[in-house]
C-alpha positions as a Markdown table, in Angstrom:
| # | Residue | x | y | z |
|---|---|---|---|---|
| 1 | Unk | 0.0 | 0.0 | 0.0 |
| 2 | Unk | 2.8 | 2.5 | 0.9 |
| 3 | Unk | 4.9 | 1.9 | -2.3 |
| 4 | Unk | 0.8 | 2.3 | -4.3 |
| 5 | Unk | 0.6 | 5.9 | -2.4 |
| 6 | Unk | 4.5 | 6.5 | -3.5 |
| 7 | Unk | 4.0 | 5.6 | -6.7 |
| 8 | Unk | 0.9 | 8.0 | -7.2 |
| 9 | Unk | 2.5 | 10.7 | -5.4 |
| 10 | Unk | 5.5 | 10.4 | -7.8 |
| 11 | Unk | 3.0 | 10.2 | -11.1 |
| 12 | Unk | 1.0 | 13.5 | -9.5 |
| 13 | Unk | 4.2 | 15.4 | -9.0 |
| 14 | Unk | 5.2 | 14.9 | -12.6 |
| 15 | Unk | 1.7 | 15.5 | -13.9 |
| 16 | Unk | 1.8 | 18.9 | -12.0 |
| 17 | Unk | 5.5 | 19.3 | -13.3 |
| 18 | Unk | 4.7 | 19.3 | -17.0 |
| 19 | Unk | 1.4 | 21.4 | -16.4 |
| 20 | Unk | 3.5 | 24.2 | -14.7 |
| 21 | Unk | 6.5 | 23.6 | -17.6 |
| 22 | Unk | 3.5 | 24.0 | -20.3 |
| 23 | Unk | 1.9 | 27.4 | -18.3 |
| 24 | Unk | 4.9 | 29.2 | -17.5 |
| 25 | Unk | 6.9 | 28.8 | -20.7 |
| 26 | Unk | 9.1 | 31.8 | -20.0 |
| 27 | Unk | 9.8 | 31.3 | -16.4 |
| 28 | Unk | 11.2 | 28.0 | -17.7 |
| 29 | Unk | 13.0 | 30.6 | -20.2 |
| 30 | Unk | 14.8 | 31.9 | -17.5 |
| 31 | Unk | 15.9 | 29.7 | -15.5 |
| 32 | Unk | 18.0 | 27.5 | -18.7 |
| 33 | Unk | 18.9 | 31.4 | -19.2 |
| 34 | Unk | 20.2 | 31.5 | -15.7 |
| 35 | Unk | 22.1 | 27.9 | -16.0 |
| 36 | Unk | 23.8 | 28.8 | -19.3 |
| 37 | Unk | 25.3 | 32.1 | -18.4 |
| 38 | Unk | 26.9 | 30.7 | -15.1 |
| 39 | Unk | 27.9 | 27.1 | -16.4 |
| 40 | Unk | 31.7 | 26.3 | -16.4 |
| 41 | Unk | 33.7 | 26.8 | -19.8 |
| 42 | Unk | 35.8 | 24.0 | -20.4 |
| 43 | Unk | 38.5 | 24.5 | -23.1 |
| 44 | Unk | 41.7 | 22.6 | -24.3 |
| 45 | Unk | 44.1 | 22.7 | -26.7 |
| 46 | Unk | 43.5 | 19.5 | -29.5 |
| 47 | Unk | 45.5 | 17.3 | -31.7 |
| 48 | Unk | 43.1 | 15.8 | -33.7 |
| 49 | Unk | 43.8 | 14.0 | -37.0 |
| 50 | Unk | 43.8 | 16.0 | -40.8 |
| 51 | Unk | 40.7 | 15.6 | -42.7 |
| 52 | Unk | 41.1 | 16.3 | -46.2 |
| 53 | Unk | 38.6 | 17.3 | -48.8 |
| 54 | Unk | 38.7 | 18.0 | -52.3 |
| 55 | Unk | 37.7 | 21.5 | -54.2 |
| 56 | Unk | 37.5 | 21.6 | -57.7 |
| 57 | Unk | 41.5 | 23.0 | -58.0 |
| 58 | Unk | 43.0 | 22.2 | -54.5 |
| 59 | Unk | 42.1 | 20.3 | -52.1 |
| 60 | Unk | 41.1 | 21.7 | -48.5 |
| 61 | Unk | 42.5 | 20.5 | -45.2 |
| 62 | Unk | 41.1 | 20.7 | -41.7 |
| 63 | Unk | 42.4 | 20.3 | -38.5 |
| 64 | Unk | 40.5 | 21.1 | -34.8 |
| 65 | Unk | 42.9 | 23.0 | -32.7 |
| 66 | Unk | 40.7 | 24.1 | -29.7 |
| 67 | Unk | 38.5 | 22.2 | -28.2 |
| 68 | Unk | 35.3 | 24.2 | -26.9 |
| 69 | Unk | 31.6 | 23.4 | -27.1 |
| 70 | Unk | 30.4 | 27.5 | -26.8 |
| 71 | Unk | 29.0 | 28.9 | -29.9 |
| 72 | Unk | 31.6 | 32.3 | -30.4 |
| 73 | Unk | 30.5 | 35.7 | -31.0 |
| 74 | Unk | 33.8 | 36.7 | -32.2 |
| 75 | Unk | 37.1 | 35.7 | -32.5 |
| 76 | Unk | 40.2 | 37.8 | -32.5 |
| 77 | Unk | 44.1 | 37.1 | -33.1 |
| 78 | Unk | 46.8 | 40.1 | -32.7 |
| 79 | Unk | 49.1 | 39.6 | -34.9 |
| 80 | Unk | 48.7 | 39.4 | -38.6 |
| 81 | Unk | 51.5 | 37.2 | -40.3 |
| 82 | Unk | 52.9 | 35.4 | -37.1 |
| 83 | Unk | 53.1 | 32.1 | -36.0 |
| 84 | Unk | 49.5 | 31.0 | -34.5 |
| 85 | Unk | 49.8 | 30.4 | -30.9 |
| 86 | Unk | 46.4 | 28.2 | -29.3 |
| 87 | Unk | 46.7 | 30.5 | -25.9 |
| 88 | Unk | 46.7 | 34.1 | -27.7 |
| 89 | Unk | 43.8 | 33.9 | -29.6 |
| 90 | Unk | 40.9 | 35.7 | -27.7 |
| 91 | Unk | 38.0 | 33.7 | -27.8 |
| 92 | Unk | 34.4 | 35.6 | -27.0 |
| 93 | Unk | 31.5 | 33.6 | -26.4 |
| 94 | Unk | 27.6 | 34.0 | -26.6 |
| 95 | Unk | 27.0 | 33.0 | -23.2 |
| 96 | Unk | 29.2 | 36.3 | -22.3 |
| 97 | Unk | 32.6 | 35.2 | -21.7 |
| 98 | Unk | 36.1 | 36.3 | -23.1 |
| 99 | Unk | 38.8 | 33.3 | -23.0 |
| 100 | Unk | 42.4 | 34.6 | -23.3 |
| 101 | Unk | 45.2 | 32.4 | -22.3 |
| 102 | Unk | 42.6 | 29.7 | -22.3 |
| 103 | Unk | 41.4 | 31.4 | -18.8 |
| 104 | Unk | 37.6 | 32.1 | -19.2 |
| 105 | Unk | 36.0 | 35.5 | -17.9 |
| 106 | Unk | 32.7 | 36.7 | -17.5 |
| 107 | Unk | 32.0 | 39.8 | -19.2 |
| 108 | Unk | 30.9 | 43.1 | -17.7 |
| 109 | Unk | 27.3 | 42.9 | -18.9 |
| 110 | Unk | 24.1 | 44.1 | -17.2 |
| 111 | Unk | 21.6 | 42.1 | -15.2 |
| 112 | Unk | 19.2 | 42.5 | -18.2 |
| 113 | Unk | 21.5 | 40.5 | -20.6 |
| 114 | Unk | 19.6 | 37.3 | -22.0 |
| 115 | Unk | 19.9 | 34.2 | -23.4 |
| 116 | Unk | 16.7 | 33.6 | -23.8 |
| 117 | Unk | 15.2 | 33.5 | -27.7 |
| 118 | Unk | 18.4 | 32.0 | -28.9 |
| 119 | Unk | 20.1 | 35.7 | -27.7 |
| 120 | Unk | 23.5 | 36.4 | -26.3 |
| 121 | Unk | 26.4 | 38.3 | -27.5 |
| 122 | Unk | 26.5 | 38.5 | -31.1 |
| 123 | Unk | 29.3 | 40.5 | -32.2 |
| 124 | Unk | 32.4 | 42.4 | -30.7 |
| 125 | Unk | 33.5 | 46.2 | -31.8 |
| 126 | Unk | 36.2 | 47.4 | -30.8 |
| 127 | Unk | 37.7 | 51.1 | -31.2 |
| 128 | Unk | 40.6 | 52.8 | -29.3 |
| 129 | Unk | 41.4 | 50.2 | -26.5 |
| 130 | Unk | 37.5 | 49.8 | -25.8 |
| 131 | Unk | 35.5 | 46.6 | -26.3 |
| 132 | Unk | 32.0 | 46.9 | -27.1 |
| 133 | Unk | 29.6 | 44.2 | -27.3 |
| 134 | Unk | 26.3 | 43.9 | -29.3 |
| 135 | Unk | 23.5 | 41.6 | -27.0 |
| 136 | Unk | 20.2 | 40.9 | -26.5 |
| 137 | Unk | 18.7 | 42.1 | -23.6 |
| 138 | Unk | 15.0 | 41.4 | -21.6 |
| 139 | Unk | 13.3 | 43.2 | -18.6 |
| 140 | Unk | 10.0 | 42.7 | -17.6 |
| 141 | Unk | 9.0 | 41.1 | -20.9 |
| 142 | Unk | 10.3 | 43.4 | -23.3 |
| 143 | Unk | 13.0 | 42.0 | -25.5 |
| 144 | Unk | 15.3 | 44.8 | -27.3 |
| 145 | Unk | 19.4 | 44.5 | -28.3 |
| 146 | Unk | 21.9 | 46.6 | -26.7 |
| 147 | Unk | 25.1 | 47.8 | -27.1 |
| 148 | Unk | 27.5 | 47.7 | -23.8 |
| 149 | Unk | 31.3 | 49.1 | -23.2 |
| 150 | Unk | 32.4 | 45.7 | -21.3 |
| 151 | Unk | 35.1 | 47.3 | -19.1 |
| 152 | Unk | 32.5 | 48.4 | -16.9 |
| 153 | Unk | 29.1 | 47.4 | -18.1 |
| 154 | Unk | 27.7 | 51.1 | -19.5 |
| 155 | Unk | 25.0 | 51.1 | -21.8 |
| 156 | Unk | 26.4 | 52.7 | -24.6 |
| 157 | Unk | 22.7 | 52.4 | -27.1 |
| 158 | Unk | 19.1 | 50.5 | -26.1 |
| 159 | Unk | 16.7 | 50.0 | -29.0 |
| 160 | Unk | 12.9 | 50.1 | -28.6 |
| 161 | Unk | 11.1 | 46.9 | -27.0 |
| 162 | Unk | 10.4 | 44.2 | -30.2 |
| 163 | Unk | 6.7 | 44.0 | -30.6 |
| 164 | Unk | 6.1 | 40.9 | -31.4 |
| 165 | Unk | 5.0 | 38.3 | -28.8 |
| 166 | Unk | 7.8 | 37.0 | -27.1 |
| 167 | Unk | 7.4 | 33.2 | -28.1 |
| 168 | Unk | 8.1 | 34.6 | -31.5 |
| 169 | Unk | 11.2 | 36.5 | -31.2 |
| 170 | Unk | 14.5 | 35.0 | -32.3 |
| 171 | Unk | 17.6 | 36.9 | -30.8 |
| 172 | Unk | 19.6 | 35.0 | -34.2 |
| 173 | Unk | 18.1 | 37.1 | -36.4 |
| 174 | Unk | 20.3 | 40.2 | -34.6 |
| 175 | Unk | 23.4 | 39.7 | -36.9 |
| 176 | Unk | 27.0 | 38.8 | -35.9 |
| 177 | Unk | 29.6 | 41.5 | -37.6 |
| 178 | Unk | 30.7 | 44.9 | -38.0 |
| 179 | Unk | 33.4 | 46.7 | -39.3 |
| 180 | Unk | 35.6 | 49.6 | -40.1 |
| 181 | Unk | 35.9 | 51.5 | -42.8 |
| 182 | Unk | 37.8 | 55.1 | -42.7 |
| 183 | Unk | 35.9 | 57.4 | -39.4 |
| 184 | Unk | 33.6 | 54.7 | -39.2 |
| 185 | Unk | 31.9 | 51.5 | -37.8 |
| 186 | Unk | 29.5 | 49.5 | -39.4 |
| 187 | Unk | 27.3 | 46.8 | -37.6 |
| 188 | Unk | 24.5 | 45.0 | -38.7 |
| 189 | Unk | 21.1 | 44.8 | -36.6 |
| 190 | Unk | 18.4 | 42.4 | -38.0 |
| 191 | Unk | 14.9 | 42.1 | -36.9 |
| 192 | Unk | 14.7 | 38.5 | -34.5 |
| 193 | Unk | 12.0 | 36.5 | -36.3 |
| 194 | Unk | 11.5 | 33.0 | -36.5 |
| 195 | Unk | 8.7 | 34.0 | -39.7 |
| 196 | Unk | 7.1 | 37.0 | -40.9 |
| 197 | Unk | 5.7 | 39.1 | -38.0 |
| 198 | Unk | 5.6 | 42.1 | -36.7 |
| 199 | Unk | 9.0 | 42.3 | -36.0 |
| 200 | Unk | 9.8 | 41.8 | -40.2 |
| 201 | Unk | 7.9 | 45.2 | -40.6 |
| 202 | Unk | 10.6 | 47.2 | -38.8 |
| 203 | Unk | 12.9 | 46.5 | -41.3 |
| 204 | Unk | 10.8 | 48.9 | -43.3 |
| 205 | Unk | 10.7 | 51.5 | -40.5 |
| 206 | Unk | 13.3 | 53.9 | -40.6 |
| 207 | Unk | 12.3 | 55.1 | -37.3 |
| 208 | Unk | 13.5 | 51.5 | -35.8 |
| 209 | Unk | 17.4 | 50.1 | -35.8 |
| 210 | Unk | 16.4 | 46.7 | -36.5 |
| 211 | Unk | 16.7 | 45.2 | -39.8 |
| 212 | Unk | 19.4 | 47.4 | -40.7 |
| 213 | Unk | 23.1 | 48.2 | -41.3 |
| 214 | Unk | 24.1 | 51.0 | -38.7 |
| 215 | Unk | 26.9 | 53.7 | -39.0 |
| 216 | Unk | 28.6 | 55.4 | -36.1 |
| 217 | Unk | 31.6 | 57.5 | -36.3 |
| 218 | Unk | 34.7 | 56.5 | -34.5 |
| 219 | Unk | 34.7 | 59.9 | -32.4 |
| 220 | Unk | 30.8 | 60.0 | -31.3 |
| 221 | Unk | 31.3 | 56.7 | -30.2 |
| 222 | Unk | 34.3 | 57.6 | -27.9 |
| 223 | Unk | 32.5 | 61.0 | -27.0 |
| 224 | Unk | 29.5 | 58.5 | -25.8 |
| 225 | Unk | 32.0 | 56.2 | -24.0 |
| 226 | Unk | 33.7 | 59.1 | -22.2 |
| 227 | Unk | 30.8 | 61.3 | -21.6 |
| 228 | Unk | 27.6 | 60.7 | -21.2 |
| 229 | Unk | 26.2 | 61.9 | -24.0 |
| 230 | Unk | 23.6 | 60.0 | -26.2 |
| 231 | Unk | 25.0 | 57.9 | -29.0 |
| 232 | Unk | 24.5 | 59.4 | -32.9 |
| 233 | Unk | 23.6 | 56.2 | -35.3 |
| 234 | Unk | 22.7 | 56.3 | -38.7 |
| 235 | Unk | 21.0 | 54.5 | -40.9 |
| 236 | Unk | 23.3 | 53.1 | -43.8 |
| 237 | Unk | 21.0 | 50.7 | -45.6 |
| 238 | Unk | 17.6 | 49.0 | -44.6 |
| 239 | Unk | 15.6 | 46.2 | -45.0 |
| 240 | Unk | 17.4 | 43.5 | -44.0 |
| 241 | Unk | 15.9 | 40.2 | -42.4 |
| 242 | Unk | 18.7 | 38.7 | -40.6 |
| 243 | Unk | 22.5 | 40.2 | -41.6 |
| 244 | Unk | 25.3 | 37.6 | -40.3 |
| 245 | Unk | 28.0 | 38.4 | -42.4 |
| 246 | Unk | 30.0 | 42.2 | -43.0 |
| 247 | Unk | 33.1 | 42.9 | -44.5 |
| 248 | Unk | 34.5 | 45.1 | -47.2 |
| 249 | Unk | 37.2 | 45.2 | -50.2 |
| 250 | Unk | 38.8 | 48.4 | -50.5 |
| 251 | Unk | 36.1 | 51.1 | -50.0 |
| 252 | Unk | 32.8 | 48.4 | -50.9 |
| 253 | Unk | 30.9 | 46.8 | -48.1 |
| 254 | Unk | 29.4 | 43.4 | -48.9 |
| 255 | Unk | 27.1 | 41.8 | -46.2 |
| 256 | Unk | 26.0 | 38.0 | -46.5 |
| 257 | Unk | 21.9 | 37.0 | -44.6 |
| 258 | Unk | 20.0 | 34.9 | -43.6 |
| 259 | Unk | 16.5 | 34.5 | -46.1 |
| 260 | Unk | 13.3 | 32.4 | -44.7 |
| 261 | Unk | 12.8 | 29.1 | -46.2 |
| 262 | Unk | 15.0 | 30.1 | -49.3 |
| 263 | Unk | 16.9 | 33.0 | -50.2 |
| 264 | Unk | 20.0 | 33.5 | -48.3 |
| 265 | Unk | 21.8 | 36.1 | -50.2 |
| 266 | Unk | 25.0 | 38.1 | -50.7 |
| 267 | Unk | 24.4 | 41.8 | -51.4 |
| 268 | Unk | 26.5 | 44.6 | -52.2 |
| 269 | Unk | 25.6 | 47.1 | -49.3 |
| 270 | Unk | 25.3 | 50.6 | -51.1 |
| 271 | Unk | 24.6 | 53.5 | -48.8 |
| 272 | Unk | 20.9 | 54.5 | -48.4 |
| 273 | Unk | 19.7 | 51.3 | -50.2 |
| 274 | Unk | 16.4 | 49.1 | -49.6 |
| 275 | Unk | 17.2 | 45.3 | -49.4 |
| 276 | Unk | 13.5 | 44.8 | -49.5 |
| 277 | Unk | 12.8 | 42.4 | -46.8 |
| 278 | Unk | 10.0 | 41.8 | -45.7 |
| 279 | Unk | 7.9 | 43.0 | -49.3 |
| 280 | Unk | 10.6 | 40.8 | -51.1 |
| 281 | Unk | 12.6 | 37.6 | -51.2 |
| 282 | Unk | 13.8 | 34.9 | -53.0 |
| 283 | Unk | 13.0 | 32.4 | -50.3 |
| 284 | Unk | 9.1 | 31.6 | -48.9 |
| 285 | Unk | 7.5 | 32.6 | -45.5 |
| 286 | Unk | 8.5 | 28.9 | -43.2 |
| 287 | Unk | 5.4 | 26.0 | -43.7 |
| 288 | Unk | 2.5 | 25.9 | -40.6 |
| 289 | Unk | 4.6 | 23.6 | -38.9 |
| 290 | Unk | 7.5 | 26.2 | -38.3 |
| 291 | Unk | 4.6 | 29.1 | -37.4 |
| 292 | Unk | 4.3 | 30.6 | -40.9 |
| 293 | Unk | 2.4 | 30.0 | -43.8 |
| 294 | Unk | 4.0 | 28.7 | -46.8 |
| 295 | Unk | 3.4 | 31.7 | -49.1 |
| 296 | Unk | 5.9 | 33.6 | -51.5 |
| 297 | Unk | 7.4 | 36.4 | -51.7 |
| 298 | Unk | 7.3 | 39.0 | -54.9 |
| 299 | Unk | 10.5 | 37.5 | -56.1 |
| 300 | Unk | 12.2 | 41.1 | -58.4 |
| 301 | Unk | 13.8 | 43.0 | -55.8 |
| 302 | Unk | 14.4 | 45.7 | -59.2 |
| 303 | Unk | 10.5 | 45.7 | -60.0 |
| 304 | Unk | 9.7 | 46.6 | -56.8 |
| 305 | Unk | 12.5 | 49.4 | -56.3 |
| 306 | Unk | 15.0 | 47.5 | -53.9 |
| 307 | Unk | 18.3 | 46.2 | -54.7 |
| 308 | Unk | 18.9 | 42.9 | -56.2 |
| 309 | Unk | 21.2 | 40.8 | -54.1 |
| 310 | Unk | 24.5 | 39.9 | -55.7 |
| 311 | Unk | 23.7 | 35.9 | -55.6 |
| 312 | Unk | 20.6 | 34.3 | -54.0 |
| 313 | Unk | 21.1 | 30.1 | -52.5 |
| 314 | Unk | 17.8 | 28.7 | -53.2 |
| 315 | Unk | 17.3 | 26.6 | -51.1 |
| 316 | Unk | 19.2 | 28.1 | -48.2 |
| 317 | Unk | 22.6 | 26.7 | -47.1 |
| 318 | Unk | 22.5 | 28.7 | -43.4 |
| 319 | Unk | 25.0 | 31.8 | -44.6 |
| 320 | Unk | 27.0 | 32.8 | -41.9 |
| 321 | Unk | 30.4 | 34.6 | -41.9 |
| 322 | Unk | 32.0 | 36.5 | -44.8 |
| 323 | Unk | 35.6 | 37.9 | -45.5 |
| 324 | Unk | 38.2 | 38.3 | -48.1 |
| 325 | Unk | 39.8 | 35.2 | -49.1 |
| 326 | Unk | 43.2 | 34.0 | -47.6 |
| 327 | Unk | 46.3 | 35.3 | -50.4 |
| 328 | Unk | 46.8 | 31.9 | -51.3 |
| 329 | Unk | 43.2 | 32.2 | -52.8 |
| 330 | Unk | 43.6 | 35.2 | -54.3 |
| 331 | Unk | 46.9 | 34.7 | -55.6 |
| 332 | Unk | 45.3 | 31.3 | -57.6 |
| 333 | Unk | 42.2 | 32.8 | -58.4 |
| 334 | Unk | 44.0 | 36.4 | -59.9 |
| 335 | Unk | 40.5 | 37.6 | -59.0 |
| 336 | Unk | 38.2 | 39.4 | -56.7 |
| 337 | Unk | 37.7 | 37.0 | -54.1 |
| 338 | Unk | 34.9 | 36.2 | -51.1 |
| 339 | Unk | 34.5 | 33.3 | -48.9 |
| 340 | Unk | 32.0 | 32.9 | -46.5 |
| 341 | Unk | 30.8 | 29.5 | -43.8 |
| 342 | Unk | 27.6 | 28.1 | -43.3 |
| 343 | Unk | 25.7 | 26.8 | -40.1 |
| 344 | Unk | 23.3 | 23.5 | -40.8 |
| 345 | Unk | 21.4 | 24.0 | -44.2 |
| 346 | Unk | 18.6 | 21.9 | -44.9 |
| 347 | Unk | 17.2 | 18.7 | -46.5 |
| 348 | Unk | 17.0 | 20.0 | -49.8 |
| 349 | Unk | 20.9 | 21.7 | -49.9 |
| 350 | Unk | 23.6 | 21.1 | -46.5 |
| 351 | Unk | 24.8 | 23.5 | -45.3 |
| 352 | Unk | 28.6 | 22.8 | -43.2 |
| 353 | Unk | 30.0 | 24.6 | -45.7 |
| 354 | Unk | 32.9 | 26.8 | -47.0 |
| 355 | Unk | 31.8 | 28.9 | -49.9 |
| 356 | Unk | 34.1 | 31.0 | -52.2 |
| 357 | Unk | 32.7 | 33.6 | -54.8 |
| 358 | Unk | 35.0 | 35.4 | -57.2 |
| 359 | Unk | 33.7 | 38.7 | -58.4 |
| 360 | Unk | 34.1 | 41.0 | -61.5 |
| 361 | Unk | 36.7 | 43.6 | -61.5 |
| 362 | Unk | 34.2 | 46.3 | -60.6 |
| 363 | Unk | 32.6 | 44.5 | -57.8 |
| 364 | Unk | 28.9 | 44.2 | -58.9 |
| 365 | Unk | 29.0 | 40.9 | -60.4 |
| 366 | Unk | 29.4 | 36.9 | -59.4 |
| 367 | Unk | 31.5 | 34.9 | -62.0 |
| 368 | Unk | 31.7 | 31.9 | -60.1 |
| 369 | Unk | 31.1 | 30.6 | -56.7 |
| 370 | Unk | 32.1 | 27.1 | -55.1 |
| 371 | Unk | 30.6 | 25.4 | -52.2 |
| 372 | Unk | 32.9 | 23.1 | -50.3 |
| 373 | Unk | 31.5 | 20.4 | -48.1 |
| 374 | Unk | 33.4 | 20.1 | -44.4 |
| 375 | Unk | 31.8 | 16.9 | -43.0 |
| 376 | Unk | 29.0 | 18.1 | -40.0 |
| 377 | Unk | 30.8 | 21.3 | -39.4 |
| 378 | Unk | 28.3 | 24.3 | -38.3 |
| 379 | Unk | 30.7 | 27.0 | -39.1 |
| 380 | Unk | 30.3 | 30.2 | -37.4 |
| 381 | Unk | 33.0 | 32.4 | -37.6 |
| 382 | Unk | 36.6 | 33.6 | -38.9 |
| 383 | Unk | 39.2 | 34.2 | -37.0 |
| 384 | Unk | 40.3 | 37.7 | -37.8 |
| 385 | Unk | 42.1 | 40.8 | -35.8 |
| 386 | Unk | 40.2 | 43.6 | -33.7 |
| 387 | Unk | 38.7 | 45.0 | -37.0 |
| 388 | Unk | 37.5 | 41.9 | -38.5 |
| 389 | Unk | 40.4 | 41.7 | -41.4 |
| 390 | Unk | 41.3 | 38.0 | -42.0 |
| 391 | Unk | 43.8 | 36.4 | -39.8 |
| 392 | Unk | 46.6 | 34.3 | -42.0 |
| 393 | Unk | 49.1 | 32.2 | -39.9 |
| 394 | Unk | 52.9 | 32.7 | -41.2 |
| 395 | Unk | 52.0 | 29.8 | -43.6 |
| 396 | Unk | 48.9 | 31.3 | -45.3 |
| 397 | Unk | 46.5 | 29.4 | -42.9 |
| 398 | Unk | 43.1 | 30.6 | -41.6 |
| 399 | Unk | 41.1 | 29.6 | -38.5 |
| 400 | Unk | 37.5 | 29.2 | -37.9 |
| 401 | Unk | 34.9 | 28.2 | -35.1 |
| 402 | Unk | 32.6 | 25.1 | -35.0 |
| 403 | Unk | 29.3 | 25.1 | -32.8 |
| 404 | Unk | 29.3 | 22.9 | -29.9 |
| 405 | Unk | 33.2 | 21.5 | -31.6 |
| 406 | Unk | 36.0 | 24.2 | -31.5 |
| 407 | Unk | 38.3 | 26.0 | -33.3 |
| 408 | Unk | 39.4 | 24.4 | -36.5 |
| 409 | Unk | 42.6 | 25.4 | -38.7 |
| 410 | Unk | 42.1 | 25.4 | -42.3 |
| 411 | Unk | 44.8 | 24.9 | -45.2 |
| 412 | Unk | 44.3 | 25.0 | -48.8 |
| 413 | Unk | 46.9 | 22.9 | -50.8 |
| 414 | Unk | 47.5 | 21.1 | -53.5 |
| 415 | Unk | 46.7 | 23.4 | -56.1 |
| 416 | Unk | 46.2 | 21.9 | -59.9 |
């Protein structure tokens, strides 16, 4: 009889378990928000065999250096042209830590930072000495991104409160690069959708910052770090849905994003352009079993006055990262040269991939692009120095981060 009681005790507690877990969905949000910002960081250096894979004209060969299952937020080597040393590269992490020396810190962030809605840190500036750090943040249900001097946790800019529902905010739709280009630093600040909602619109709205490439100048942004004065942004281009990727050769900016089901895209970022999200894309709004509803987009961004992307993936392959190639690269190629990563893909095209595009001598066209498959990589980031320029190793090689794997060193060879 007293195990029958037990028993039914134990089967009530669980049945008034998973009715609380189903009622209070974001209380639940918060405390796996609580655990992952306070868990342990384990990292280690890592010997790990050469995997080889073959491109159409060399082959491709990658080796995991770090292990370290954190998804980064950026990743940052001082010295270009040197000999790579595991302990010098400075590792920051979206749970809010910076690894140097393979000694883990927690940031300077404010009590509002989140996790929650797949948020975090999603991309270090730096200017002067000064680390800044683009996150998500949430107080009393209102979800907005923020952008804090880590030294001592100041609020340097707070965006208006999304307005969508929180259940259908997604904090990896706030982009994951910036950088510098003469007086000035550009960062990229998507709208957090997992479909078309209310938060897509602001990409529209030049009154919001989301769905947008930002511009601040180098000296507003130190007169806002050393006074407290509010900080000037402007708006460089709009309508973007989710803007991983920024980097530039010479004076032209070229941004890689995120599409919906479809249309991840490389664009060349021209000031004062419309991308067109959410009136246009080359992808469709995500089936009713992923909370949208299947439909398609007017597919001519030029029809509809908005810029045409460079090169549309359909179907998506997860875009993620983009910088100039490595020299070797460019030195084969005798070319214009891009080359971006990919996270997971899909079904109908994997992503895990390294992607190169060569480009026209004025910059406004795609000759060619490859796609190379690394195995079940979900490539994130380059490594690359304070202002996000490639880092090359003394022998020409480049370094990226894995989710959930490491750091990975990659080597081109065996050209033909």
């Amino acid at each position: 009889m007293k195990k029958l009681i037990i028993s039914i005790f134990w089967l009530l507690s669980v049945i008034a378990a998973i009715i609380w877990t189903f009622e209070n969905p974001e209380k639940i949000e918060k405390i796996k928000d609580y655990s992952k910002k306070n868990k342990n960081i384990k990292i280690e250096k890592s010997d790990n065999d050469t995997e080889e894979f073959e491109a159409n004209a060399f082959s491709v060969k990658i080796k995991k250096v770090i292990d370290i299952k954190e998804k980064t937020a950026f990743l940052i080597y001082p010295n270009q042209n040197s000999n790579f040393e595991e302990k010098k590269l400075k590792i920051f992490t979206q749970n809010g830590f910076v690894i140097s020396d393979f000694k883990p810190q927690k940031l300077n962030l404010p009590n509002y930072f989140t996790l929650q809605r797949n948020g975090g840190v999603k991309t270090i500036i730096t200017v002067d000495k000064h680390t800044i750090a683009l996150i998500s943040g949430e107080e009393n249900g209102c979800y907005f991104a923020s952008l804090i001097l880590t030294e001592n946790g100041k609020e340097l800019l707070k965006t208006d409160c999304l307005p969508e529902e929180a259940s259908n905010n997604d904090f990896n739709g706030i982009g994951s690069s910036n950088i510098h280009l003469n007086e000035f630093i550009y960062f990229a600040l998507g709208t957090p959708e997992k479909h078309v909602s209310k938060n897509s619109l602001l990409a529209q709205n030049i009154d919001s910052l989301f769905g947008k490439i930002l511009k601040v100048s180098k000296k507003d942004l130190l007169d806002t770090i050393n006074n407290n004065i509010k900080l000037k942004t402007y708006v460089f281009t709009k309508g973007h849905r989710v803007p991983q990727g920024l980097t530039k050769i010479n004076e032209v900016i070229f941004n890689v994003e995120h599409g919906p089901k479809g249309g991840d895209k490389l664009n060349r970022v021209e000031e004062n352009a419309n991308y067109g999200w959410p009136i246009v894309s080359y992808g469709t709004n995500y089936l009713k079993d992923n909370g949208g509803d299947g439909k398609s987009f007017p597919y001519s961004h030029e029809l509809n006055n908005f810029e045409e992307p460079l090169f549309a993936f359909v179907p998506s392959i997860g875009i993620s990262s983009v910088n100039n190639c490595p020299k070797v690269l460019k030195n084969y190629y005798q070319k214009n040269c891009l080359m971006a990563l990919s996270l997971y893909g899909n079904n109908l095209r994997k992503g895990n991939s390294l992607i190169i595009f060569l480009l026209n001598n004025n910059l406004n066209k795609i000759d060619s692009f490859e796609i190379i498959k690394l195995n079940d990589l979900i490539l994130r980031h380059f490594t690359t120095n304070s202002l996000n320029e490639l880092y090359e190793d003394l022998e020409g090689n480049i370094y990226v981060s894995a989710d959930q794997k490491g750091i990975y060193k990659i080597t081109f060879d065996n050209f033909r």
